[in-house]
C-alpha positions as a LaTeX table, in Angstrom:
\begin{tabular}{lrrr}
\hline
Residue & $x$ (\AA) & $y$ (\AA) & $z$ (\AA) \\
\hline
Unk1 & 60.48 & 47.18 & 19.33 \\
Unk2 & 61.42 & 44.13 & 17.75 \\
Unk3 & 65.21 & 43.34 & 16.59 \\
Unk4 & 65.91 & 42.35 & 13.23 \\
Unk5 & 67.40 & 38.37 & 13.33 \\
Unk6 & 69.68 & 38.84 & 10.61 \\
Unk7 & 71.71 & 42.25 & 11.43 \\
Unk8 & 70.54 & 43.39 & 15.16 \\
Unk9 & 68.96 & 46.32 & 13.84 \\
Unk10 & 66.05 & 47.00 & 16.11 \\
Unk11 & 64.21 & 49.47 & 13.13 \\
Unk12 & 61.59 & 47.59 & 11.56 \\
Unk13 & 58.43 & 47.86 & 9.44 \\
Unk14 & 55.39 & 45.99 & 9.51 \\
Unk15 & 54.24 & 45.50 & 6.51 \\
Unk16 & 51.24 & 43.24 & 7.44 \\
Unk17 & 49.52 & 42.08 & 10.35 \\
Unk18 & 46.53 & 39.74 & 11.25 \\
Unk19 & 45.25 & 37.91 & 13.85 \\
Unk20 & 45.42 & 33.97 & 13.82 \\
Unk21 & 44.04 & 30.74 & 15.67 \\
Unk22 & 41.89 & 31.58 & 18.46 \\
Unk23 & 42.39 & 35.63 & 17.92 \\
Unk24 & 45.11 & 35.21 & 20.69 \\
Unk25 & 47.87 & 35.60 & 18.60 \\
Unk26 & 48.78 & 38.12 & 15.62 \\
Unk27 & 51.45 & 37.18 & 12.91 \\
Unk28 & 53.32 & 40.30 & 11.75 \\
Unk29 & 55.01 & 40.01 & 8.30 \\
Unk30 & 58.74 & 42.62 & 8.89 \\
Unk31 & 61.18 & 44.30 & 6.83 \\
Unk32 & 64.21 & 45.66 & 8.11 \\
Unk33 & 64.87 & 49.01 & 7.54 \\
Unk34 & 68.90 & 48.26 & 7.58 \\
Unk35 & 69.60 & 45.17 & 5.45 \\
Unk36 & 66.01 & 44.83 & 4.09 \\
Unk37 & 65.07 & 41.64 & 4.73 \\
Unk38 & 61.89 & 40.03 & 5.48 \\
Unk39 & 60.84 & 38.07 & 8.50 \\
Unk40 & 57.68 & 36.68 & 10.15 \\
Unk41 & 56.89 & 37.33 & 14.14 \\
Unk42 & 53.85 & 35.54 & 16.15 \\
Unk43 & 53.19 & 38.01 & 19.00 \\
Unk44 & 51.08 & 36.68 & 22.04 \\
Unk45 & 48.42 & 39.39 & 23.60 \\
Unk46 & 49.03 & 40.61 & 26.90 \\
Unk47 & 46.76 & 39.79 & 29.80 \\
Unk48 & 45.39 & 42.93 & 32.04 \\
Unk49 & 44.96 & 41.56 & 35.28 \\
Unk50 & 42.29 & 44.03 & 37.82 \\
Unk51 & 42.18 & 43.30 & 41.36 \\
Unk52 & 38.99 & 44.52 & 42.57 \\
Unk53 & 38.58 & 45.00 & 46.45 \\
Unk54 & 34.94 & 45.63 & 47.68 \\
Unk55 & 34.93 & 45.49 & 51.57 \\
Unk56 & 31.78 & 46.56 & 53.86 \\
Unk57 & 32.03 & 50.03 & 55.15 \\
Unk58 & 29.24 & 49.16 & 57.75 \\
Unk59 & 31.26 & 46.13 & 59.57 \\
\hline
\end{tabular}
């Protein structure tokens, strides 16, 4: 969910979205569903981390 900056409103609709740079980051283009205004987020993608045990039954 991401909060309007201009009236706290935290209903908002993308109205575009693409990746930029490297692919690591995607710029969303918002309107707020209260006051209507436009505004521009850069959202960084999350990192899954897997910790993968292997371990020697036989020992």
């Amino acid at each position: 969910m991401m909060k309007c900056p201009f009236c706290d409103n935290y209903f908002t609709i993308v109205i575009d979205s693409r990746e930029v740079e490297d692919g690591t980051k995607t710029k969303r283009k918002r309107k707020c569903t209260k006051c209507e205004k436009k505004f521009t987020t850069y959202e960084e993608k999350a990192v899954e981390v897997k910790d993968e045990y292997k371990h020697d039954i036989n020992n």
